[in-house]
C-alpha positions as CSV (number, residue, x, y, z in Angstrom):
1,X,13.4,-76.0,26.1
2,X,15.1,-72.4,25.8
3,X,15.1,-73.3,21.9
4,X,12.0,-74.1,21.7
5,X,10.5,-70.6,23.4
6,X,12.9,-68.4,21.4
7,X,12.5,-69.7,18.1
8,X,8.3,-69.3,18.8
9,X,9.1,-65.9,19.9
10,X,10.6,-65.2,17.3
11,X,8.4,-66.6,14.8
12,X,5.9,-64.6,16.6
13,X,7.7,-61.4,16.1
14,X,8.5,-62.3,12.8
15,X,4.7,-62.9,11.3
16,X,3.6,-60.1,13.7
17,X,5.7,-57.9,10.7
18,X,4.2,-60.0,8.1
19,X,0.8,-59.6,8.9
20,X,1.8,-55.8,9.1
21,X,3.3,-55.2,5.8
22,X,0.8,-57.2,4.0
23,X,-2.4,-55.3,5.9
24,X,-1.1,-52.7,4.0
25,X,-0.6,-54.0,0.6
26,X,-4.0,-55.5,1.0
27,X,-5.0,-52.1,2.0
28,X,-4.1,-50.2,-0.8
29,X,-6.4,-52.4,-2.9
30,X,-6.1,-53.3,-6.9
31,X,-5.1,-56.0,-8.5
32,X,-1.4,-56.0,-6.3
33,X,-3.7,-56.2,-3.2
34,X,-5.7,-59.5,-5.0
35,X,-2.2,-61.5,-5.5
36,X,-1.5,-61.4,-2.7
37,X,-4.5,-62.4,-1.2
38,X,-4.0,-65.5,-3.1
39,X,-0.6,-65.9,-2.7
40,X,-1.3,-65.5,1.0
41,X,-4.0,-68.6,0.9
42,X,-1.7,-70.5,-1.0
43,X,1.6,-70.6,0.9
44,X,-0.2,-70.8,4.2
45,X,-1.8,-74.1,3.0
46,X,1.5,-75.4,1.8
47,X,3.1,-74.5,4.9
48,X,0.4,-76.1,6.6
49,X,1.3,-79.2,4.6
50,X,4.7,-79.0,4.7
51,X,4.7,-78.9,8.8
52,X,2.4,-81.9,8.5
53,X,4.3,-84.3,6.4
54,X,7.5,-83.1,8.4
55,X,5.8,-84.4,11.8
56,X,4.7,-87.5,10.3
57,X,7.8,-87.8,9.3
58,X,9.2,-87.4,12.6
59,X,10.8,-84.3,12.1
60,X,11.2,-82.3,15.7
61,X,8.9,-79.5,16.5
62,X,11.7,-77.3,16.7
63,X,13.0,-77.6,12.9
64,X,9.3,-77.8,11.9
65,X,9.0,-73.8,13.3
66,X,12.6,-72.8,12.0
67,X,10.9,-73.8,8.7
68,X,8.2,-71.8,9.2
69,X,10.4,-68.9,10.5
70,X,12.0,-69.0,7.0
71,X,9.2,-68.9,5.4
72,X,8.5,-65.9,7.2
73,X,11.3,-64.2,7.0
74,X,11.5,-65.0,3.1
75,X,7.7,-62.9,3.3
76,X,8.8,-60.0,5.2
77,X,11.4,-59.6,2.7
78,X,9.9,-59.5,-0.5
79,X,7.1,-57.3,1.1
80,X,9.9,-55.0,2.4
81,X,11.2,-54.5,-1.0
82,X,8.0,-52.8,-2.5
């Protein structure tokens, strides 16, 4: 159960920066800002998928949110770099 609550609390954390850093590239408008709009609609309904065919699956809830935290994680990177 302690897993389970640390690994949402970090996910948690973890898109809390993501929504963050892209705020403000969608902030500073332009074409930049449009990507990744799209890019943002587009991985979160492949994630979306992903965690779906996982559970039916029967993958574990737990490795279906450690997937999501790396795909987080990979986010908060590349917006980092810019």
């Amino acid at each position: 159960m302690f897993k389970m609550v640390y690994e949402l609390s970090m996910l948690a954390t973890e898109a809390q920066q993501a929504i963050w850093l892209r705020t403000i590239r969608l902030s500073a408008g332009g074409s930049a800002a449009g990507r990744e709009a799209e890019l943002m609609v587009t991985e979160k309904l492949a994630a979306a998928q992903q965690a779906f065919s996982s559970l039916a699956a029967g993958s574990s809830p737990i490795a279906i949110v450690r997937a999501y935290r790396s795909k987080v994680r990979l986010n908060v990177r590349r917006l980092s770099r810019r």
